[in-house]
C-alpha positions in Angstrom: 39.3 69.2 21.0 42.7 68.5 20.4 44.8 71.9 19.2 44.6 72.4 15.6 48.5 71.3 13.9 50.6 74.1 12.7 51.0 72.8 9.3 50.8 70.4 7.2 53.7 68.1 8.2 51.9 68.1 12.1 48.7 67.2 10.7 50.7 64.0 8.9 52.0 63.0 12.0 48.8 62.6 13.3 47.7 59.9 10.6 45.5 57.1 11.9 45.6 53.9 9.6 41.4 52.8 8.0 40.6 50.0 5.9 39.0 51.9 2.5 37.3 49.5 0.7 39.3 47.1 1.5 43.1 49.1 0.7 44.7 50.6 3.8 44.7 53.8 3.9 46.1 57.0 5.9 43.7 59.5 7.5 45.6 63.0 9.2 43.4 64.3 12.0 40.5 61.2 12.3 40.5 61.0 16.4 39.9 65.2 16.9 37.5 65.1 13.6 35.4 62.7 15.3 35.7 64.1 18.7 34.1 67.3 17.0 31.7 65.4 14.8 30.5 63.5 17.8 29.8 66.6 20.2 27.7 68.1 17.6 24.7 65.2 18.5 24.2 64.9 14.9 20.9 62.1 14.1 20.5 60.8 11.0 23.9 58.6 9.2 23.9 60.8 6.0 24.2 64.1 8.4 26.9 62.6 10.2 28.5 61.5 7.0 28.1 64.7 5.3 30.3 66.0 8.3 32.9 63.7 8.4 33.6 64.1 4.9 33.7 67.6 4.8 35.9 67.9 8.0 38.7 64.8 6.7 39.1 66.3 3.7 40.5 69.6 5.0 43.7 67.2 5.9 43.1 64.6 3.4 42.6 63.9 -0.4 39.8 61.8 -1.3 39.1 60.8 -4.7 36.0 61.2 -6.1 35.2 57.9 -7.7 36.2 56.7 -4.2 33.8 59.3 -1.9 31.3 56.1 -0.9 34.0 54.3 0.3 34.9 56.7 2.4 32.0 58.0 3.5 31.4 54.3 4.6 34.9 53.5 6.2 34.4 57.3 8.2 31.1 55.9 9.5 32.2 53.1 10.6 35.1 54.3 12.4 32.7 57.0 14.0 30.5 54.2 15.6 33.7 52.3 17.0 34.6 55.5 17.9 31.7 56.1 19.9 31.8 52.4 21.6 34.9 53.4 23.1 34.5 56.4 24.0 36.9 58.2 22.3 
């Protein structure tokens, strides 16, 4: 896994940009957090959700009303994720 940033400001500069239902959004720390959420072999999609979640937003604010959209943007980013290897 890639080193943990220092602060906050190091953690923005690792933003990567995910469409959110639709609205572009900034998400600090994506490529490690799935790195991590990968090499934990998770199964089932709500597990691997549940992780992602709780692991983007340590770096990132996610509004409640807006959790689902998340949860499925994360996801979906974890399976390209996984097609490429990353």
């Amino acid at each position: 896994m890639d080193e943990k940033p220092c602060c906050t400001a190091e953690a923005l500069r690792r933003i990567t940009p995910v469409d959110v239902g639709g609205v572009g959004v900034g998400i600090a720390m994506l490529d490690p957090i799935l790195k991590e959420v990968e090499a934990m072999k998770l199964s089932g999609e709500r597990e691997i959700g549940d992780e992602l979640m709780k692991r983007v937003k340590i770096y990132n604010y996610i509004p409640p009303r807006a959790e689902e959209q998340y949860r499925t943007a994360l996801l979906r980013e974890y399976r390209k994720s996984q097609e490429r290897g990353v």
